[in-house]
KEKE-3310 file (N, C-alpha, C; in steps of 0.2 Angstrom, whole numbers, plus 5000, padded with zeros to 4 digits):
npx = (5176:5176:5163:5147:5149:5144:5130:5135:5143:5157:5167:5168:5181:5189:5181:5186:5201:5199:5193:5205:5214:5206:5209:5221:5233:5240:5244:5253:5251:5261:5260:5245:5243:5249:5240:5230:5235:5238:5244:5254:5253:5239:5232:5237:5229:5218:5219:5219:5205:5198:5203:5199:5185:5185:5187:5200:5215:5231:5247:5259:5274:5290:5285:5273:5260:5245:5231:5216:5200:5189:5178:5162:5160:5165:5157:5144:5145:5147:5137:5127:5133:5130:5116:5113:5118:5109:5099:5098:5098:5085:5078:5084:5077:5065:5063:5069:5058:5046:5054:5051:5037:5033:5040:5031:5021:5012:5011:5002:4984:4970:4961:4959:4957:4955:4954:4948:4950:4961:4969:4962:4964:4979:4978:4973:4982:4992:4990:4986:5001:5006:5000:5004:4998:4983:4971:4955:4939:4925:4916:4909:4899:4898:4913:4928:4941:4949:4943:4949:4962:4978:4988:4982:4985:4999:5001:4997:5005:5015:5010:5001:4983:4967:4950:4937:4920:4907:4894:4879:4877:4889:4893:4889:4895:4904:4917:4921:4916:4923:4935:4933:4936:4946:4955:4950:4953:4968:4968:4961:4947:4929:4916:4898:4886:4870:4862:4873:4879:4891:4908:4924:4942:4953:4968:4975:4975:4977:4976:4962:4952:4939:4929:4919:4906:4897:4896:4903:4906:4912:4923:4928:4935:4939:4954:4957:4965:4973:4961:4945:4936:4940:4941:4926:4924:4930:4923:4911:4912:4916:4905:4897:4903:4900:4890:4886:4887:4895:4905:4910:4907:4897:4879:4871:4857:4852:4842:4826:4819:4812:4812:4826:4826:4818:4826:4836:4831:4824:4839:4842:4836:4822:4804:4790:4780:4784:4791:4784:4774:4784:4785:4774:4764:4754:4756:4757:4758:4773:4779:4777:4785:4796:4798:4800:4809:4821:4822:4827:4841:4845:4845:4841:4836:4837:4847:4858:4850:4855:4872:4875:4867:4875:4887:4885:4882:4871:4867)
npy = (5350:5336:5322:5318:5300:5293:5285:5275:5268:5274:5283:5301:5307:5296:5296:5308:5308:5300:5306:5316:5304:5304:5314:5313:5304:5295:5290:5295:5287:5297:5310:5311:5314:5327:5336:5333:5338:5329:5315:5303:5288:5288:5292:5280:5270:5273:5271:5257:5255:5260:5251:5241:5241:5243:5255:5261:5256:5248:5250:5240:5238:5241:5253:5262:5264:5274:5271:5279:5270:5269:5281:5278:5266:5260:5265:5261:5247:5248:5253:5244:5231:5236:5239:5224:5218:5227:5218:5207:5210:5216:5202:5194:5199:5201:5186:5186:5192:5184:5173:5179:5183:5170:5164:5172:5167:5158:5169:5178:5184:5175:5186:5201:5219:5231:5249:5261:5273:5271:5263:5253:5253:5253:5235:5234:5234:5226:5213:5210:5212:5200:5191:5175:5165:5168:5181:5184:5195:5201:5213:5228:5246:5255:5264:5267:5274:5277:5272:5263:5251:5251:5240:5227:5227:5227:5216:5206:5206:5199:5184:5182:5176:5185:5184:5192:5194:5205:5218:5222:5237:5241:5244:5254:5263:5280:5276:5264:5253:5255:5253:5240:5236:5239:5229:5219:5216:5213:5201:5199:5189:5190:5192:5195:5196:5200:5207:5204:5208:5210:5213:5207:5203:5189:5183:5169:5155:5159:5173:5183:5200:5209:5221:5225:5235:5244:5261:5273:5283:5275:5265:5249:5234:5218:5205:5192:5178:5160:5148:5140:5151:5157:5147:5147:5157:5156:5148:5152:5162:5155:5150:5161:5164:5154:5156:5167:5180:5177:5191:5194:5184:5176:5176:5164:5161:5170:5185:5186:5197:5207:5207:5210:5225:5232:5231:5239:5249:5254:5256:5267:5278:5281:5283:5272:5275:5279:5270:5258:5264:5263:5250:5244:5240:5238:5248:5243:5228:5231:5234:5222:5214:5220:5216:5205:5202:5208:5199:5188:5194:5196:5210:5224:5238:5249:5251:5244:5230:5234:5237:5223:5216:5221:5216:5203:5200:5203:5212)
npz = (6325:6335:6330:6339:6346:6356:6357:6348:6356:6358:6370:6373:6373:6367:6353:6349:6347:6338:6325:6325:6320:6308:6301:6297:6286:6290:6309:6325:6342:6347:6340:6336:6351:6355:6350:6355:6367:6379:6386:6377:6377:6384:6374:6363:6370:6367:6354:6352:6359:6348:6336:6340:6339:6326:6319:6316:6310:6312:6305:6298:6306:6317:6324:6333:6323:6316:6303:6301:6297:6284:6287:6283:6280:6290:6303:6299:6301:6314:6318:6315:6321:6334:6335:6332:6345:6353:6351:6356:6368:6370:6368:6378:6388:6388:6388:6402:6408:6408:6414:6427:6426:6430:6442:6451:6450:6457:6468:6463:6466:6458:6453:6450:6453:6443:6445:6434:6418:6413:6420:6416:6400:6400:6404:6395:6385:6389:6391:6378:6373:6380:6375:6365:6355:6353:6356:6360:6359:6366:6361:6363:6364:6378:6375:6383:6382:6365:6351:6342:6341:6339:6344:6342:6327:6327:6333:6327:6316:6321:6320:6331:6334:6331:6336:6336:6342:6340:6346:6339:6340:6342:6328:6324:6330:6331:6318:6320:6313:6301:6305:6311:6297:6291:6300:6298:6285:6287:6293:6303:6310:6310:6317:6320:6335:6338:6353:6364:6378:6388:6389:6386:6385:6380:6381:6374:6385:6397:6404:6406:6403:6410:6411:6425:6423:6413:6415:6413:6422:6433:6431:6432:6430:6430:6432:6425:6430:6427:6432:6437:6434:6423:6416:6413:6407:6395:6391:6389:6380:6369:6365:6362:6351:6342:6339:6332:6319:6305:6300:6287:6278:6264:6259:6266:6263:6251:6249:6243:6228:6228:6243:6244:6238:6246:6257:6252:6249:6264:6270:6265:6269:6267:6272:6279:6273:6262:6255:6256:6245:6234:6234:6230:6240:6252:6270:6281:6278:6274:6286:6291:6285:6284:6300:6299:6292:6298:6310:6303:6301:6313:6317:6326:6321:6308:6301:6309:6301:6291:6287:6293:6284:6272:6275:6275:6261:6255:6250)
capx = (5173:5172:5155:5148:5148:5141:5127:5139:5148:5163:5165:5170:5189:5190:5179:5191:5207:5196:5192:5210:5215:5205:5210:5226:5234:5244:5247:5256:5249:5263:5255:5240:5244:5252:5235:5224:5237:5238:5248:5252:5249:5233:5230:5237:5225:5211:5219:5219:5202:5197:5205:5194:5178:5184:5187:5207:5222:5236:5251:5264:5282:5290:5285:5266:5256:5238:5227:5207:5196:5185:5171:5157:5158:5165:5153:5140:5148:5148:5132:5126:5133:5128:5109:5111:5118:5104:5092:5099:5098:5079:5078:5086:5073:5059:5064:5070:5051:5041:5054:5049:5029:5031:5041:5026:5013:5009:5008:4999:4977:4968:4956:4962:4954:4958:4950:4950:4950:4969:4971:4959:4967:4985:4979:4970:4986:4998:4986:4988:5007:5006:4999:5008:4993:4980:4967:4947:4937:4918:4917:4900:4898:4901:4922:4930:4945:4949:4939:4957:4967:4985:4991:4982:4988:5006:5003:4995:5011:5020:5008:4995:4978:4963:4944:4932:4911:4906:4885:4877:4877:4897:4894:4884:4899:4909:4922:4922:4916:4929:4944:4934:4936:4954:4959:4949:4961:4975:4969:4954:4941:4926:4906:4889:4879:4864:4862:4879:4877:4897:4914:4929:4946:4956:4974:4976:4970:4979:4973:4957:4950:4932:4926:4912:4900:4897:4895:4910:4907:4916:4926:4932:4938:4941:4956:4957:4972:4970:4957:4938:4933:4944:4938:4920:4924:4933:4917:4907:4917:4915:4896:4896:4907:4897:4880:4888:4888:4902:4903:4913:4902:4891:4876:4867:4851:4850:4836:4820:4822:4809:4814:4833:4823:4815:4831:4839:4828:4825:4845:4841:4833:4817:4800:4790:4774:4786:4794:4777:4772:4788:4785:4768:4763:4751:4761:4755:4762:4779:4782:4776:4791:4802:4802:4805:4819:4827:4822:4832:4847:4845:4846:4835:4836:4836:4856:4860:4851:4859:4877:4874:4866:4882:4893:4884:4884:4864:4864)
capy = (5348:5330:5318:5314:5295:5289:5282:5270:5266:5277:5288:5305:5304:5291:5300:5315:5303:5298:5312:5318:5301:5304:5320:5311:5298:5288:5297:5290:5290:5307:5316:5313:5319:5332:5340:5335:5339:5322:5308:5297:5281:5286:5290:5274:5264:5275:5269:5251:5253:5262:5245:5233:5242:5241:5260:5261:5250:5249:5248:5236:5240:5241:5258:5261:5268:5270:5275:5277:5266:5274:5281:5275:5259:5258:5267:5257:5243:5247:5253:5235:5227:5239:5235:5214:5217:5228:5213:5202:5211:5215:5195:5192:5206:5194:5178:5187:5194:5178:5172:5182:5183:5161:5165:5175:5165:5155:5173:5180:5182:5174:5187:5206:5223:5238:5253:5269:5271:5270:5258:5247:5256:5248:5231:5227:5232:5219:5205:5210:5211:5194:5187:5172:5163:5171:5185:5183:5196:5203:5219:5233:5251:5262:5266:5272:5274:5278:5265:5261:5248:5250:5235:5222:5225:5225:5209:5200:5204:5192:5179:5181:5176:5189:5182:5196:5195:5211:5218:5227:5242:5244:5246:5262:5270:5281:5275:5258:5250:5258:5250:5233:5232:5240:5225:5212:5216:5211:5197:5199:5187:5197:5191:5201:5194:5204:5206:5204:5213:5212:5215:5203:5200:5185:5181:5163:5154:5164:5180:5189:5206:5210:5226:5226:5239:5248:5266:5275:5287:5274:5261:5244:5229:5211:5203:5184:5172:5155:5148:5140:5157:5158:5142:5149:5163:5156:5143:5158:5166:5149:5149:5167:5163:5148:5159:5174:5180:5180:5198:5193:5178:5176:5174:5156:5159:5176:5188:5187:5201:5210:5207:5217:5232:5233:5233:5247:5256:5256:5260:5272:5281:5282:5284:5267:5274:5280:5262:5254:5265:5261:5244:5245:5237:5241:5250:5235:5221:5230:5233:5214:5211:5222:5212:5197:5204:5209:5193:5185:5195:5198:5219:5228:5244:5250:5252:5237:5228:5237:5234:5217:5212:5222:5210:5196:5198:5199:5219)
capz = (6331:6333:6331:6344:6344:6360:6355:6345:6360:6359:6373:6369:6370:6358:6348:6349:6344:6331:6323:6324:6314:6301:6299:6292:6282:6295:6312:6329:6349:6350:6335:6341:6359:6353:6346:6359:6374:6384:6384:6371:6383:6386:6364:6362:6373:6364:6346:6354:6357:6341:6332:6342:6336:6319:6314:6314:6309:6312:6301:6300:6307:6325:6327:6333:6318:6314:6301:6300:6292:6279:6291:6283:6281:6298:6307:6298:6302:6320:6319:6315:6325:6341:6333:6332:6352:6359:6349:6359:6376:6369:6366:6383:6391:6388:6393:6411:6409:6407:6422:6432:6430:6429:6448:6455:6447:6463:6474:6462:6464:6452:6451:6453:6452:6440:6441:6430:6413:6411:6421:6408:6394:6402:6405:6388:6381:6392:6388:6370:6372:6383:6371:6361:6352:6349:6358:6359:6362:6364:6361:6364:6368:6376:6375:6389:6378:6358:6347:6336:6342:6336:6347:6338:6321:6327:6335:6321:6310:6325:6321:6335:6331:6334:6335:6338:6342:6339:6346:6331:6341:6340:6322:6324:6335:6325:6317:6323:6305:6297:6311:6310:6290:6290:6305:6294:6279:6291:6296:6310:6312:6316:6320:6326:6339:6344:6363:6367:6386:6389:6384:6386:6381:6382:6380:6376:6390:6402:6406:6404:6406:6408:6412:6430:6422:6407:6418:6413:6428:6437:6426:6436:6427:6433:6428:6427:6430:6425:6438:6434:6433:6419:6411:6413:6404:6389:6388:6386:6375:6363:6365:6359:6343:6338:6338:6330:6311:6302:6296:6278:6275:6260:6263:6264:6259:6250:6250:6238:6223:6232:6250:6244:6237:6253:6262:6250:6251:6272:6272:6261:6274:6265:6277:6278:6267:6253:6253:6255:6238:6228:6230:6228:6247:6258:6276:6286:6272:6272:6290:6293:6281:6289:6307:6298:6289:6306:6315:6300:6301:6320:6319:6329:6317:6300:6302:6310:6296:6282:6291:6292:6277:6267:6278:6272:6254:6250:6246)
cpx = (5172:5166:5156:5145:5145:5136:5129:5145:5155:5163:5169:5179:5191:5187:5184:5198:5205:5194:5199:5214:5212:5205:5218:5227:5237:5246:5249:5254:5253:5259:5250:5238:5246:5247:5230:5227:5236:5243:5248:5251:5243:5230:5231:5233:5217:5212:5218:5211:5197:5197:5201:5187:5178:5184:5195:5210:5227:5241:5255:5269:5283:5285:5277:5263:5248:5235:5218:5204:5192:5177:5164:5157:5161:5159:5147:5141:5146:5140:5128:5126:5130:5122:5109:5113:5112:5098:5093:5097:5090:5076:5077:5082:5067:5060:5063:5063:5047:5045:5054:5042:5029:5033:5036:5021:5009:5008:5004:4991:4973:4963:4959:4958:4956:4953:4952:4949:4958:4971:4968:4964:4976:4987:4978:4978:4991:4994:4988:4996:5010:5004:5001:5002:4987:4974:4959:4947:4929:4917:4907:4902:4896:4909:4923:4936:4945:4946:4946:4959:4976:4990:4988:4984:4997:5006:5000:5001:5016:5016:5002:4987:4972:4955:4940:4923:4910:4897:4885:4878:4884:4898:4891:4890:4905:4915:4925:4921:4921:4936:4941:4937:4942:4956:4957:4953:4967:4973:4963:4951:4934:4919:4904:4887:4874:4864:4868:4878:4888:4904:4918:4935:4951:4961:4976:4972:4973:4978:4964:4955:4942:4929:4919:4906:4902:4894:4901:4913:4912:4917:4930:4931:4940:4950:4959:4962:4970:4968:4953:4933:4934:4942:4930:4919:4926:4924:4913:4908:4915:4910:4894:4900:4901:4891:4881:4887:4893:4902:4906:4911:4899:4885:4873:4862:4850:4843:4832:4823:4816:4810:4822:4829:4822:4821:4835:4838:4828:4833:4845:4840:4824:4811:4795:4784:4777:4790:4789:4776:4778:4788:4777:4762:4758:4759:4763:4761:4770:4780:4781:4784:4797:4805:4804:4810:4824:4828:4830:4839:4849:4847:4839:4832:4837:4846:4861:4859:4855:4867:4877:4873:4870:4885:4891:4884:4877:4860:4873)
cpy = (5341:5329:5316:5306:5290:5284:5275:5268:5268:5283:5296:5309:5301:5296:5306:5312:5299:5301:5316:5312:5300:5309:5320:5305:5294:5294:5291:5292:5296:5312:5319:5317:5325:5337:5342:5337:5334:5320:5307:5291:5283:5288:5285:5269:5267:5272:5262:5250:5253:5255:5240:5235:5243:5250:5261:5254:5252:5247:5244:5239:5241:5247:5258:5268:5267:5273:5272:5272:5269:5276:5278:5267:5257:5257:5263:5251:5242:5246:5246:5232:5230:5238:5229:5214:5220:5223:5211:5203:5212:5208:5193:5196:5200:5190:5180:5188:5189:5173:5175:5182:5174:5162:5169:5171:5162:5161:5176:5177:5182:5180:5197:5212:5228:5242:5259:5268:5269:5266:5252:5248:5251:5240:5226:5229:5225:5215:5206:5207:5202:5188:5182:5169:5164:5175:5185:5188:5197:5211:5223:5239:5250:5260:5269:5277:5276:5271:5262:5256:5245:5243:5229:5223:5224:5217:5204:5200:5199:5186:5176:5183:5181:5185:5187:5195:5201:5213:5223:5234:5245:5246:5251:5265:5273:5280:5268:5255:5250:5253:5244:5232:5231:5233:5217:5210:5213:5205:5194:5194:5190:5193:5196:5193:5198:5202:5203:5212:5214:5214:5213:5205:5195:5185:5173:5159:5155:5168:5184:5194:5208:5213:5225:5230:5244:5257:5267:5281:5282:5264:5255:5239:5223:5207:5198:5180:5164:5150:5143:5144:5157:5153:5143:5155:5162:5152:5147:5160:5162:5148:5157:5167:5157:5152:5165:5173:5183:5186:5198:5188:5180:5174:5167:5156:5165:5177:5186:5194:5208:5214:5214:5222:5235:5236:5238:5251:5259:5259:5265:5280:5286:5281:5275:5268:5276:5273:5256:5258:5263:5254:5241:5239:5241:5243:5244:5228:5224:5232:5226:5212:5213:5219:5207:5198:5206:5205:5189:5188:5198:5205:5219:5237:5243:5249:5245:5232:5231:5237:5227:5213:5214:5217:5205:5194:5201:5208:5221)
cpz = (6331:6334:6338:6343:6351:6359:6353:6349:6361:6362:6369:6370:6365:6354:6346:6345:6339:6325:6322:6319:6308:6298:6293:6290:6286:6302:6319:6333:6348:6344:6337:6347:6358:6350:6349:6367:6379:6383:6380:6374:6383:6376:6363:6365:6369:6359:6348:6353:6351:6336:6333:6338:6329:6313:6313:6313:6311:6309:6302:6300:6315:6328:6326:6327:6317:6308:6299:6296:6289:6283:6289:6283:6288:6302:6306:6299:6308:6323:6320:6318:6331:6339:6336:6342:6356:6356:6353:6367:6377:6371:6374:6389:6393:6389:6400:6412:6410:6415:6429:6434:6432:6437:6454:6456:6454:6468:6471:6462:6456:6450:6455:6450:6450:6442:6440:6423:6409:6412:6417:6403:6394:6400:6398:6383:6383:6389:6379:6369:6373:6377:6365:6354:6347:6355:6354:6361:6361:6364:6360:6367:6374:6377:6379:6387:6370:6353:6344:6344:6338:6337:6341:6331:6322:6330:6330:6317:6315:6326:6327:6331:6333:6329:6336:6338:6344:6342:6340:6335:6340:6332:6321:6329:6331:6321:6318:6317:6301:6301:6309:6303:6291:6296:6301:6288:6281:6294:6301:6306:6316:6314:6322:6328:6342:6353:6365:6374:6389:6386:6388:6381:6384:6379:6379:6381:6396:6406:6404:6407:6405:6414:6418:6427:6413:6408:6418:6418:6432:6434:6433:6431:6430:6429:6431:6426:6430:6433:6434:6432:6425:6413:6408:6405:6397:6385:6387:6380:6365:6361:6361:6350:6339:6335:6335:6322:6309:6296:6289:6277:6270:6265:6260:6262:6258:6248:6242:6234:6227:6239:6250:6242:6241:6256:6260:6251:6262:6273:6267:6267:6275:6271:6275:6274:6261:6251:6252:6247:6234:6228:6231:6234:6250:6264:6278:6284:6273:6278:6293:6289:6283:6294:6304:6296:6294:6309:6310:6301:6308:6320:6321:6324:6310:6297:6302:6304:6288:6283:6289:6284:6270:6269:6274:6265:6251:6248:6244)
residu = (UNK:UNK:UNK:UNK:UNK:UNK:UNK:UNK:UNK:UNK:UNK:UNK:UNK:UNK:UNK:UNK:UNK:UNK:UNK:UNK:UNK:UNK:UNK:UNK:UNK:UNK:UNK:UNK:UNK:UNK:UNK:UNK:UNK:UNK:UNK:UNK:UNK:UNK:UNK:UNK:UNK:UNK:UNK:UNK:UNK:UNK:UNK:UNK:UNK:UNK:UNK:UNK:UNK:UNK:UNK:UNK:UNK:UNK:UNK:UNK:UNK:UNK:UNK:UNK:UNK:UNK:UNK:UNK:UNK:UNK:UNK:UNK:UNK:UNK:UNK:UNK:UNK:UNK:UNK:UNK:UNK:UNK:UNK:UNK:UNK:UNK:UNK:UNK:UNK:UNK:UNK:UNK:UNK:UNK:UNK:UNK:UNK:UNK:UNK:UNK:UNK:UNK:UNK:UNK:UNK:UNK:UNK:UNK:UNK:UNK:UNK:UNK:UNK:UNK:UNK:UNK:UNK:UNK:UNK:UNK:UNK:UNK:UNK:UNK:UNK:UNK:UNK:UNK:UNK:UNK:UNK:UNK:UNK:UNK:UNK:UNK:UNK:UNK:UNK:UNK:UNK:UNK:UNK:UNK:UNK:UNK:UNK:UNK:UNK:UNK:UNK:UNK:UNK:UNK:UNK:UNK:UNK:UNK:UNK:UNK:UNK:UNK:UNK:UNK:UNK:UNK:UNK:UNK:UNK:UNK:UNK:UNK:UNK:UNK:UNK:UNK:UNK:UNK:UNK:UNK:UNK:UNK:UNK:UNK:UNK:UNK:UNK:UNK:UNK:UNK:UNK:UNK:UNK:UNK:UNK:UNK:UNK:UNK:UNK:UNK:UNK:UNK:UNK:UNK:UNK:UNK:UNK:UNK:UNK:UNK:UNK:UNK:UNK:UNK:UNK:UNK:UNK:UNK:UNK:UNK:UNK:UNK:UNK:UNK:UNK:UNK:UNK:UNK:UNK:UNK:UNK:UNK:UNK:UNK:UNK:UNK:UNK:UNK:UNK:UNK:UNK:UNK:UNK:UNK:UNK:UNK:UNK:UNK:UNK:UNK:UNK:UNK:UNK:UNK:UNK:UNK:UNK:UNK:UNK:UNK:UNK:UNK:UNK:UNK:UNK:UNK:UNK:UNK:UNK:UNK:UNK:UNK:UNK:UNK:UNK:UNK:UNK:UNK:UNK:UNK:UNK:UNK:UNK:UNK:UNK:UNK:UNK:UNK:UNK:UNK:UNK:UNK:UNK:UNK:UNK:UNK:UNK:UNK:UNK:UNK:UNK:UNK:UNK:UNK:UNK:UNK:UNK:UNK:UNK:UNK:UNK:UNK:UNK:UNK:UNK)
# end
C-alpha cells in the first residue's frame, strides 16, 4: 500500500507512481500505467514531477525511462527542504504581522480594557511574544492564573531581556521561589521591594498590561499603547528597580555573628522565648533586635526575612 506522502507535498497519485518505481529497478510511464490502470501521459507527468522533487531519474536514451532515487536520502532531502520553506513562510508571517499591527497603529486606543482571567492570561502572553528587547515587570499576589511562566524562558533563548521586582509576599506563594530561582539560572533579573501594591508588565516601551484590581471575583486589566500614560508607567516602573533588592546580591554590610544566629533561628521557626534563651537575651532585647533586622532587610515576617536574607548572602 503506498506511504502517504502529503505532508511532504506529494499528492497521493504521485505517491502511488512512486511506490510502484521503487518497487523496480528501471520502469516506463506504460509499465507503470499498466499496474495502476491509467494513462501513461498522465504517469508520465507524475514521473516528471517525482524528478523535480528529486526522488526519481530518469535514464538516458530516447525512450522514457525512470528509476527511484534511494528513498531515504530523497525523502530526507525533500523533507529539508519542505522544513527551510515553511521557515520562510513562518519568517514572511511575522514581517506581514508587524505590518499589519504598524497599519492600525493610528486607529488603534491607547488605553483598552480586558476583562476575565483569560483574557489577562492571553494578553500577558502577546506582550511577551511582542516583545523584541526586553520585558519589565512587577509582580504581587494573588494569581489569577498558574504562577509558571513558560513564555519567558522561551523568549530569553531569542535574546529578550526580563527585569522583574518581585513584593516579598510572592515569595511565600507556592511555588513561586522555586520558578524565580529556575528563571534567574536562565538569565532573570529579579528584585524584592516591600510594599509593592501593583503588578505591571512592560514590553519594551510599547505595550503595557496592568491589571485594575487585585479581586479575582472580577479580573480587568488596562492595556497601554504608547501614550504619556505609557511614559508614566515605564517611569514608575524605573523608580521601583532603583529601590528594590537585588535578590542574588551579596550582601554589603553583612550581619553581626550574633545578629545571623538570631536570624536562623527565627526561620527555624523557633518561638521568640526559646531564641531569647538560646542566645541568652532578655524577650524584650531580642524582639527589639528583631524589628531592626526586618527594617534592615525590609520583611515584614519571619519568612520574608529569611527569604531575603538567603538571597543576599548573609545566612
Amino acid at each position: 500500500m503506498p506511504q502517504d506522502l502529503t505532508p511532504a507535498g506529494i499528492d497521493p497519485f504521485d505517491a502511488s507512481v512512486y511506490h510502484a518505481a521503487v518497487s523496480r529497478r528501471v520502469a516506463s510511464p506504460a509499465q507503470i500505467a499498466a499496474e495502476l490502470g491509467c494513462s501513461a501521459d498522465r504517469v508520465a507527468r507524475a514521473l516528471d514531477r517525482l524528478r523535480e522533487h528529486g526522488l526519481v531519474g530518469r535514464l538516458a536514451g530516447r525512450s522514457r525511462r525512470y528509476a527511484a532515487i534511494e528513498p531515504q536520502t530523497a525523502l530526507d532531502a525533500l523533507v529539508r527542504a519542505r522544513t527551510s520553506e515553511l521557515e520562510h513562510v513562518r519568517v514572511a508571517a511575522a514581517e506581514l504581522s508587524r505590518m499589519f499591527a504598524a497599519a492600525r497603529e493610528d486607529e488603534t486606543e491607547e488605553v483598552e480594557i480586558a476583562t476575565g482571567g483569560d483574557a489577562l492570561g492571553r494578553w500577558f502572553v502577546t506582550l511577551q511574544q511582542q516583545a523584541r528587547h526586553e520585558v519589565r515587570t512587577l509582580d504581587r499576589p494573588p494569581y489569577a492564573l498558574t504562577t509558571s511562566n513558560p513564555v519567558e524562558a522561551a523568549a530569553m533563548t531569542r535574546g529578550v531581556v526580563y527585569r522583574a521586582v518581585y513584593a516579598p509576599e510572592a515569595l511565600e506563594w507556592p511555588g513561586v521561589l522555586d520558578d524565580i530561582r529556575d528563571l534567574v539560572k536562565r538569565g532573570e533579573q529579579a528584585r524584592v521591594l516591600p510594599g509593592l501594591r501593583v503588578k505591571v508588565a512592560i514590553a519594551d516601551h510599547r505595550l503595557a498590561l496592568i491589571p485594575l484590581s487585585l479581586d479575582l471575583t472580577q479580573v480587568r486589566a488596562a492595556i497601554i499603547r504608547p501614550s504619556a500614560l505609557l511614559d508614566a508607567v515605564v517611569d514608575y516602573w524605573e523608580l521601583c528597580w532603583r529601590q528594590a533588592l537585588p535578590l542574588d546580591a551579596p550582601a554589603a554590610d553583612p550581619l553581626g555573628e550574633e545578629d545571623r544566629q538570631m536570624l536562623t533561628l527565627l526561620v527555624s521557626g523557633l518561638k521568640d522565648e526559646a531564641i531569647a534563651r538560646q542566645l541568652g537575651w532578655s524577650v524584650r532585647t531580642m524582639r527589639r533586635r528583631t524589628r531592626r533586622l526586618h527594617e534592615q532587610l525590609g520583611a515584614s515576617n519571619r519568612f520574608q526575612a529569611g527569604v531575603i536574607a538567603s538571597r543576599r548572602g548573609w545566612i
